[in-house]
TIKOL-743580 format. One record per residue (C-alpha): z, y, x; residue number from 1; residue in one letter. Coordinates in steps of 0.001 Angstrom, whole numbers, always signed. Example, Ala and Ser with C-alpha at 12.3 -4.5 7.8 and 13.67 -1.06 7.14 Angstrom:
BEGIN
TIMAR         Z         Y         X     i   aa
TIMAR     +7800     -4500    +12300     1    A
TIMAR     +7140     -1060    +13670     2    S
***
This chain:
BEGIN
TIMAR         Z         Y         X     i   aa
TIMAR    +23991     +4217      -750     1    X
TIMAR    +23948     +5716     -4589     2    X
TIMAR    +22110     +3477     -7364     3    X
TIMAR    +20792     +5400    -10057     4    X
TIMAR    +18642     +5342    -13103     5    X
TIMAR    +16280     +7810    -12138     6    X
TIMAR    +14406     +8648    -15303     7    X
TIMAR    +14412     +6109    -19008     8    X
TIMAR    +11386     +6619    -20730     9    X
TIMAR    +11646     +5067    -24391    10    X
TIMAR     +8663     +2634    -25081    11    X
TIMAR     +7206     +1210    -28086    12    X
TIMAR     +7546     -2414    -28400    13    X
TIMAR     +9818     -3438    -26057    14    X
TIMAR    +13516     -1617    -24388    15    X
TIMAR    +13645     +1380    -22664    16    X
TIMAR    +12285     +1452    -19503    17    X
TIMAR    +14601     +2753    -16632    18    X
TIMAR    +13354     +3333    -13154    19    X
TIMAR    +15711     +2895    -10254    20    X
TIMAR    +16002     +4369     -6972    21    X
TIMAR    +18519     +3959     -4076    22    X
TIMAR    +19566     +7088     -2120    23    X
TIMAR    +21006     +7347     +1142    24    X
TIMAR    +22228    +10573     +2902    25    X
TIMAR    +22600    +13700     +1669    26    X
TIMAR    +21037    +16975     +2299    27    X
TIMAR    +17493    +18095     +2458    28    X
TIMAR    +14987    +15594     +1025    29    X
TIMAR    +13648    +14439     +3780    30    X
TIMAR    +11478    +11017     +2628    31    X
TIMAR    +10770     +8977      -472    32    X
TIMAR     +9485     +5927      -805    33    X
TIMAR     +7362     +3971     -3806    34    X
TIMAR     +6836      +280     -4056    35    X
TIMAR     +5374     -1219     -7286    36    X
TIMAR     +3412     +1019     -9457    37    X
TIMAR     +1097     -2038    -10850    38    X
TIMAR     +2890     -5055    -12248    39    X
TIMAR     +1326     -7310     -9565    40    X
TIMAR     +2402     -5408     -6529    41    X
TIMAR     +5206     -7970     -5427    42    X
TIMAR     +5111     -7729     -1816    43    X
TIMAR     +5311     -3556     -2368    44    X
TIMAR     +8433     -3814     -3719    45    X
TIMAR    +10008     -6789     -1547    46    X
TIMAR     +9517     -4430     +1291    47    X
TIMAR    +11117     -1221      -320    48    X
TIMAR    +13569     -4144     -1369    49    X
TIMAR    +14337     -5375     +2803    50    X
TIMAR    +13789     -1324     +3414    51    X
TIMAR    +17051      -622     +1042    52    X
TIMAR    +19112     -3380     +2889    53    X
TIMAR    +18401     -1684     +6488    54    X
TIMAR    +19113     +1489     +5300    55    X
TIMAR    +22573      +529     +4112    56    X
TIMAR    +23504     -1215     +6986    57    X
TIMAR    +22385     +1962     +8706    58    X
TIMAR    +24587     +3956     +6829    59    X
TIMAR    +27360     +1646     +6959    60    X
TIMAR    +27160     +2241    +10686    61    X
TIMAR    +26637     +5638    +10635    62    X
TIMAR    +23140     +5081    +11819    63    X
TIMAR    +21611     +8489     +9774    64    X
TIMAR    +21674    +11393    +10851    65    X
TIMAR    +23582    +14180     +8681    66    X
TIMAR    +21440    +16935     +6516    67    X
TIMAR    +18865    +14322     +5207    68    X
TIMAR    +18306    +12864     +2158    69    X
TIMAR    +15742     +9459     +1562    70    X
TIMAR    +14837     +7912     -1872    71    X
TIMAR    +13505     +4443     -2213    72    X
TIMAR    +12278     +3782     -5327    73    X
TIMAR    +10981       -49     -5392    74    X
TIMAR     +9433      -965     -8225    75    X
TIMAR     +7911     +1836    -11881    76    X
TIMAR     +6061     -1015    -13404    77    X
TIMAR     +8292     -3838    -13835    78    X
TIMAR     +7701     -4107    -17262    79    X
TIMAR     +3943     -5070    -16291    80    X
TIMAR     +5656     -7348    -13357    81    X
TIMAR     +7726     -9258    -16052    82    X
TIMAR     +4265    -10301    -18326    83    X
TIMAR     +2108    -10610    -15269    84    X
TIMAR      -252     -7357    -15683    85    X
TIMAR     -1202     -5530    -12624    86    X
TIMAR     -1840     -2742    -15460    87    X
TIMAR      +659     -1225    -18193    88    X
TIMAR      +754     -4266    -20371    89    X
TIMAR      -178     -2220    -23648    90    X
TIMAR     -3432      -596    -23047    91    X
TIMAR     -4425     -1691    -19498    92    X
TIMAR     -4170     +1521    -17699    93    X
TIMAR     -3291     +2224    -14320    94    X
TIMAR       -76     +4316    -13612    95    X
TIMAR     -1551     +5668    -10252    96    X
TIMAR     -5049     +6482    -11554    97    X
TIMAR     -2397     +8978    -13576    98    X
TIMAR      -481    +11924    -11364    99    X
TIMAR      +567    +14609    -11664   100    X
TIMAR      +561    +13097    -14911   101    X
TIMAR     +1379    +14795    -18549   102    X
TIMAR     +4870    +14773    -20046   103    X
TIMAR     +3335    +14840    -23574   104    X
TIMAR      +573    +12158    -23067   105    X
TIMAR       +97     +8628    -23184   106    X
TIMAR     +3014     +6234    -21962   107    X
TIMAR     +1319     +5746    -18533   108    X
TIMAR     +1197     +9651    -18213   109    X
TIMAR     +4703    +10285    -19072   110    X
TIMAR     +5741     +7321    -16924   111    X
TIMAR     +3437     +9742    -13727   112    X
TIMAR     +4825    +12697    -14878   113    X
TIMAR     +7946    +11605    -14838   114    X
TIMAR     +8065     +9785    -11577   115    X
TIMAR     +6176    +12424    -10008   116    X
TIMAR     +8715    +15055    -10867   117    X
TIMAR    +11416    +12929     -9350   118    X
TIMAR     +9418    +12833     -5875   119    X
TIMAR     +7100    +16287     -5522   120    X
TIMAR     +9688    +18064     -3319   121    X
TIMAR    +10638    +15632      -614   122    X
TIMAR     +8822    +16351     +3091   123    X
TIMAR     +6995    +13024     +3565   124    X
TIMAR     +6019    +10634     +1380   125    X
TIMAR     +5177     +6780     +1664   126    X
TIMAR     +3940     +4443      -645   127    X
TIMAR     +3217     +1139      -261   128    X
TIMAR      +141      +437     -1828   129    X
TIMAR     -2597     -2780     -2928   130    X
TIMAR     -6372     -2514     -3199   131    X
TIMAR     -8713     -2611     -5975   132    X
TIMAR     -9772     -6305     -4842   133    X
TIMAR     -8171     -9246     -4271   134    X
TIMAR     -7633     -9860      -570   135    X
TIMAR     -5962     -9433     +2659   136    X
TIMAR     -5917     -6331     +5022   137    X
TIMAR     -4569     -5814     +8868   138    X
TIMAR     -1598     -3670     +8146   139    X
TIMAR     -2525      -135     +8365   140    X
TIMAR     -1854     +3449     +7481   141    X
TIMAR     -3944     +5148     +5335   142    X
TIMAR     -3944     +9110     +4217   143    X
TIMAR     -6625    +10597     +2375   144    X
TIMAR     -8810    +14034     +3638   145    X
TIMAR     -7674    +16749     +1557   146    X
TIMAR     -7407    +19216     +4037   147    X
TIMAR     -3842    +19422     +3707   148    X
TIMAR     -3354    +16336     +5616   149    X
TIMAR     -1847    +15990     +8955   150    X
TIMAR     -3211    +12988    +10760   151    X
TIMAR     -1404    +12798    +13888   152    X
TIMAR     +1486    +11966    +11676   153    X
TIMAR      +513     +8924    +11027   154    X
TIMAR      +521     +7472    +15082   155    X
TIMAR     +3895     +7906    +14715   156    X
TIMAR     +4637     +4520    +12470   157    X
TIMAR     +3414     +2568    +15151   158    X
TIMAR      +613      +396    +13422   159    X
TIMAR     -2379      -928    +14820   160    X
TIMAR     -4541     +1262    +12852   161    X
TIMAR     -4705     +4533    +11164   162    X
TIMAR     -7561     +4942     +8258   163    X
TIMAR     -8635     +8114     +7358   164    X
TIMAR    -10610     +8193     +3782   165    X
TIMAR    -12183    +10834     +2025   166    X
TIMAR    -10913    +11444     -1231   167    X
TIMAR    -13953    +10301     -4231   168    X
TIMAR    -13112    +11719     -7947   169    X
TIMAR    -10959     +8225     -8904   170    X
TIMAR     -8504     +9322     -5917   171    X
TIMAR     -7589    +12883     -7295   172    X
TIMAR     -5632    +11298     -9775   173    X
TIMAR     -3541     +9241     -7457   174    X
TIMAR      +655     +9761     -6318   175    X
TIMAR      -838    +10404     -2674   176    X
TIMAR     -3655    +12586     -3460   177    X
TIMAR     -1207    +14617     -5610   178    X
TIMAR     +1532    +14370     -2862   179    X
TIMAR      -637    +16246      -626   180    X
TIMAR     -1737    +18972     -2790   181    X
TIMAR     +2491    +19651     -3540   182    X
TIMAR     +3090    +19914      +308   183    X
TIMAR     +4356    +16871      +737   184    X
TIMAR     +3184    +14290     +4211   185    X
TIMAR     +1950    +11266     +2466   186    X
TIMAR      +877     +8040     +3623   187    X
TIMAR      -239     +4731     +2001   188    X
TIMAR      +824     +2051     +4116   189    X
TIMAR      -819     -1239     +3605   190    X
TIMAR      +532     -4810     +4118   191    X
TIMAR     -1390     -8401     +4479   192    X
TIMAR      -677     -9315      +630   193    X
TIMAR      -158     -7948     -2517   194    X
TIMAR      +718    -10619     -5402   195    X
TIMAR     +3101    -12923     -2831   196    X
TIMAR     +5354    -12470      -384   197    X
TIMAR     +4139    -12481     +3482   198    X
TIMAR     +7040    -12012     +5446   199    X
TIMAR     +5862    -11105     +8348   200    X
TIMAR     +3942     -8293     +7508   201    X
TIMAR     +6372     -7182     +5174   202    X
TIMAR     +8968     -7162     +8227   203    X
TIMAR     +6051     -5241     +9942   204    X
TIMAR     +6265     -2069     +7466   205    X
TIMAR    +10285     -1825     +7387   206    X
TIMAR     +9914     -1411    +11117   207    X
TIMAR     +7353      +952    +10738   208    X
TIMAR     +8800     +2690     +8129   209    X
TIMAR    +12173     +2668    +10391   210    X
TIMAR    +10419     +3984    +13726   211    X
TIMAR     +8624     +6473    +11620   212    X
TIMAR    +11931     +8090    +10904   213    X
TIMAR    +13343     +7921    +14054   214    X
TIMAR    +10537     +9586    +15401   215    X
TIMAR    +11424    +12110    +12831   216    X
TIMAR    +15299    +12275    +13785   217    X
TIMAR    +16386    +11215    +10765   218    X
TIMAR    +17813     +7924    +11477   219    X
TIMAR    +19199     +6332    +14730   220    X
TIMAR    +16788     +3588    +15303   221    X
TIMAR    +15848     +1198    +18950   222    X
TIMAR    +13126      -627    +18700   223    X
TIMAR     +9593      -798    +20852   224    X
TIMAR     +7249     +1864    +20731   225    X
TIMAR     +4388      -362    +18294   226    X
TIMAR      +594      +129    +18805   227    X
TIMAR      -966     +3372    +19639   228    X
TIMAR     -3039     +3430    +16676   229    X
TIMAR     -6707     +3425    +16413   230    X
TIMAR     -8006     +6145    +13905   231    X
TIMAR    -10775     +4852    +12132   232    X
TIMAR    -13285     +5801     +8799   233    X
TIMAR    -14513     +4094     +6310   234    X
TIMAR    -17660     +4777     +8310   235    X
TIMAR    -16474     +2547    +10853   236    X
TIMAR    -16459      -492     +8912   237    X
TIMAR    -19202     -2635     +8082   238    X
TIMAR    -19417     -4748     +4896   239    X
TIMAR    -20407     -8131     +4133   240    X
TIMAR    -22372     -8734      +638   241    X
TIMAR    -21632    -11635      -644   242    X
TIMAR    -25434    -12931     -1829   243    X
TIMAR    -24537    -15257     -5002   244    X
TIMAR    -21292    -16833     -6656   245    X
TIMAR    -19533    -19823     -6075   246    X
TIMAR    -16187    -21105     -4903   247    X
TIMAR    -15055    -18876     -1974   248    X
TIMAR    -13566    -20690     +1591   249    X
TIMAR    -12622    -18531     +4231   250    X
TIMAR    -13048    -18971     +7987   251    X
TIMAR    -12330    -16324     +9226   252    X
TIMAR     -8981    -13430     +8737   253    X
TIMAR     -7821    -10502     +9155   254    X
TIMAR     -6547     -9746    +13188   255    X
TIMAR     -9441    -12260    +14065   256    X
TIMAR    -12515    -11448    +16222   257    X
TIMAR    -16000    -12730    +15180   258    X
TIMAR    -18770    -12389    +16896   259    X
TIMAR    -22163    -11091    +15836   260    X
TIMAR    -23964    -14074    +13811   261    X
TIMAR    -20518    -16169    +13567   262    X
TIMAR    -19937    -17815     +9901   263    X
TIMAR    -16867    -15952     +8311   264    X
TIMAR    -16427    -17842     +5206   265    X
TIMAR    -18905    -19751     +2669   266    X
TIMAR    -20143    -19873      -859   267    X
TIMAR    -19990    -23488     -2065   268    X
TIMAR    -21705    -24502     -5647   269    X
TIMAR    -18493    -25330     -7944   270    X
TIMAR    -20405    -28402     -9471   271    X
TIMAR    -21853    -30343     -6409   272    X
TIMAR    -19851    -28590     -3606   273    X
TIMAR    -22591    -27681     -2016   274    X
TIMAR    -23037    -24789      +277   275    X
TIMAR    -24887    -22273     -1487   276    X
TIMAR    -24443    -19303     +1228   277    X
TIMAR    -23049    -18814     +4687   278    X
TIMAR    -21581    -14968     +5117   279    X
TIMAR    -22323    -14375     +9093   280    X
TIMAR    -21212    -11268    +11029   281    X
TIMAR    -23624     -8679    +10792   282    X
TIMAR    -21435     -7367    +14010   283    X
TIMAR    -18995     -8309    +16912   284    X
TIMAR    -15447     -6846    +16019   285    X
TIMAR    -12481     -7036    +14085   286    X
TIMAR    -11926     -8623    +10726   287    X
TIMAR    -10128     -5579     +8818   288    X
TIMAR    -10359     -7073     +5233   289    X
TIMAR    -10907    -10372     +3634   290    X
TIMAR    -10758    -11414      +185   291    X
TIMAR     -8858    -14401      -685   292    X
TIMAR    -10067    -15612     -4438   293    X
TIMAR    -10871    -18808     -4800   294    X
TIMAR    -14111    -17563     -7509   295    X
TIMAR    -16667    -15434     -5892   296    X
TIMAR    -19048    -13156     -7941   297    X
TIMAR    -22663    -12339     -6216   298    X
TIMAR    -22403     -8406     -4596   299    X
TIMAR    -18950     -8559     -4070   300    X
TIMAR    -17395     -7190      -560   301    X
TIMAR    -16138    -10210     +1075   302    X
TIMAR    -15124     -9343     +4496   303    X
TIMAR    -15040     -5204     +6041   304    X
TIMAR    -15201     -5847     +9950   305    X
TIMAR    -14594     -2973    +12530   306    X
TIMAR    -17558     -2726    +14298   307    X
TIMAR    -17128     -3386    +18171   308    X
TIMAR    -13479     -3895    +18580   309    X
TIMAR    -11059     -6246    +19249   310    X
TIMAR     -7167     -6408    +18898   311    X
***
């Protein structure tokens, strides 16, 4: 394993900030890996963090296979982390709404265009992304429909499910949108959390990660053969409104079944406690997503449930 300080970018108010990757192997470059770009994205880099410690045992044991090179790069925003921002603490933008980025532009551009230099020319890419809103997903795989993408790719990590989303304007802009255009296999892999720590899960994606690159013939890996992976589309999923605000409790989570009609979680008046609202199952399947704060706004997607399936 080689520690280095990848790029230093100097910043305005505070010291420089130096972004650290871990290399292992040598020869062509073969897989990189991102955790944190947003300063809230703890579990992200906890995983790259458990992902670095396998990997050097690996290595140690002369577990990876010669003429391949893999970069884990854990955590770009900890300067966001260390304030509690899930933005650049400064002016509140979003490092991976960013790439390819601008060497001469704002400091969340240079921070893109630097980073994204670093990782344009490996083979496949991985980064271990959060969602706009607050919640909790069934670990998944997700790559976006460029037309350069190669889905089948993606069965090989072994998850339960494989998402395939069509690229809207906000997602040109992104590391894995940009990935794809340079050539480069990339994949978003999704865990249960984002702000804490869920170990499980988190175990989950090194294994994934692990038995993706076996599959590969990068690294010497045993383990079982995971899911065969249902390929879904947004299309698939169906939504649940939330009809007013209030205090949010959850019933139901993601990996559980609910049948059409069943209560998932209620809206209770944060005065009286009241119920204001019962969200029901507008289908029988699979609880994919779930949000998990306590403060509910009305419209907001509560639960995304895959329609007529069961795990």
């Amino acid at each position: 394993m080689k520690q280095e300080t990848l790029f230093t970018l100097d910043t305005p108010y505070r010291q420089k900030l130096d972004v650290e990757g871990f290399r292992f192997g040598k020869g062509e470059k073969s897989l990189c890996v991102v955790g944190a770009l947003r300063g809230n994205e703890v579990q992200q880099m906890y995983v790259c963090s458990q992902l670095v410690q396998q990997l050097k045992w690996m290595e140690a044991h002369n577990d990876l296979y010669a003429g391949h090179e893999i970069l884990i790069i854990p955590c770009v925003n900890h300067f966001s982390m260390n304030v509690g921002s899930r933005f650049w603490a400064m002016d509140h933008t979003d490092i991976n709404r960013m790439f390819p980025g601008y060497a001469d532009g704002e400091t969340t551009q240079r921070i893109a265009a630097a980073l994204f230099d670093t990782v344009k020319e490996y083979q496949y890419g991985i980064q271990f992304a959060s969602f706009y809103m607050p919640g909790d997903f069934v670990p998944h795989v997700r790559m976006m429909e460029t037309g350069c993408h190669t889905a089948s790719l993606a069965n090989l990590f072994g998850l339960p499910f494989v998402m395939l989303h069509k690229p809207g304007p906000y997602d040109t802009a992104t590391l894995n949108y940009n990935w794809q255009l340079w050539d480069t296999n990339a994949f978003s892999i999704y865990t249960k959390e984002t702000d804490r720590i869920d170990d499980a899960s988190a175990a989950q994606a090194v294994t994934a990660v692990l038995r993706f690159l076996s599959r590969l013939g990068v690294v010497k890996y045993t383990c079982h053969s995971g899911c065969l992976p249902s390929v879904l589309h947004e299309e698939d999923l169906t939504s649940v409104i939330t009809p007013c605000g209030g205090v949010f409790r959850r019933l139901l989570g993601p990996g559980e079944y609910a049948e059409y009609g069943q209560v998932l979680g209620q809206l209770l008046d944060p005065f009286t406690g009241e119920v204001r609202a019962e969200l029901r199952s507008p289908t029988s399947g699979t609880v994919f997503f779930a949000i998990h704060h306590p403060l509910c706004t009305e419209h907001t997607v509560a639960f995304r449930i895959i329609r007529r399936m069961r795990l």
